[in-house]
C-alpha positions in Angstrom: 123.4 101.0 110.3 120.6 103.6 111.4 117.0 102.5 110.9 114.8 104.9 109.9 111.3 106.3 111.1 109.6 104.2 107.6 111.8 100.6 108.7 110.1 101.1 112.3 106.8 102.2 111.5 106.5 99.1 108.9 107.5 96.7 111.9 105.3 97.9 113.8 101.8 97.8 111.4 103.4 94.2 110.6 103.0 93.6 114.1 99.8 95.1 114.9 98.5 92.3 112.0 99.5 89.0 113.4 97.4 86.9 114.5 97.7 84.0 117.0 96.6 81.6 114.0 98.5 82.5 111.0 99.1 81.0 107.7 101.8 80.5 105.3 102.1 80.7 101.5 102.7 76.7 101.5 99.5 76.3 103.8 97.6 79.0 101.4 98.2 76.9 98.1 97.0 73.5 100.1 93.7 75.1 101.3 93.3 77.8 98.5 91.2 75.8 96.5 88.9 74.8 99.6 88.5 78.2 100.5 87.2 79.3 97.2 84.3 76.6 97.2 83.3 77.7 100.7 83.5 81.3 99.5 81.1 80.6 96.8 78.9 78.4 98.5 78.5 80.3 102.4 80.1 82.5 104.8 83.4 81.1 106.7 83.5 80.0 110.0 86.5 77.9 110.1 89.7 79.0 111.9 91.9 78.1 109.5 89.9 79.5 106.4 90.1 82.7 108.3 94.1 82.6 108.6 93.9 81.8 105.2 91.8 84.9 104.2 93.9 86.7 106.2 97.2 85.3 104.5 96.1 86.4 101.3 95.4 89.7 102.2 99.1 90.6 103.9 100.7 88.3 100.6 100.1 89.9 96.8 101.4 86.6 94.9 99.1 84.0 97.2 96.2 87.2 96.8 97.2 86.9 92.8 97.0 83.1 92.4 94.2 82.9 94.5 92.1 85.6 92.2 93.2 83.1 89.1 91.4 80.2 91.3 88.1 82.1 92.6 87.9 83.3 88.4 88.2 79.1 87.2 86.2 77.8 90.4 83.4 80.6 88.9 83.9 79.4 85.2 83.4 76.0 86.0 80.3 76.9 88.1 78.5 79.0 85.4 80.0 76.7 82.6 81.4 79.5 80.7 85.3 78.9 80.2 86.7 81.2 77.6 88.0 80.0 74.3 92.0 79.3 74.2 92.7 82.6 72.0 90.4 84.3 75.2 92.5 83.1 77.7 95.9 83.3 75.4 94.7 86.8 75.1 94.4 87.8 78.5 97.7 85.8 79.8 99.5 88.1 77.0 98.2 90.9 78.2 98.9 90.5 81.7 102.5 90.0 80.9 
């Protein structure tokens, strides 16, 4: 099998992105919701909220969930939750 020019230049931008403190999608969804109440609240500092951030930038289903958990952890802040039929509404939609 022949690898092509694409195959190699994906390895190497997926190399040029590691880190030496990386995180996985198991570790995201243990510190997700963490990370949302420090983004709300201050700037991050913390090693692993940063392997974290950067976890859910290289991974679109953490990225996803995590959106989903920054939207509630806001909601809950402001008090504002939408109605069932809002939130039936937009889970229908997103489908």
């Amino acid at each position: 099998m022949r690898i092509t020019r694409i195959q190699i230049e994906t390895l190497v931008v997926k190399i040029a992105q590691t880190r030496e403190l990386e995180a996985s999608c198991d570790e995201c969804a243990q510190w997700a919701a963490h990370l949302a109440e420090v983004l709300a609240q201050s700037s991050i500092q913390d090693r692993q909220m940063l392997a974290i951030l950067q976890h859910l930038d290289e991974c679109i289903p953490c990225a996803q969930e995590f959106q989903v958990l920054c939207a509630c952890e806001r909601m809950d802040r402001e008090q504002n939750w939408p109605s069932f039929e809002e939130m039936w509404k937009l889970v229908c939609d997103n489908e």
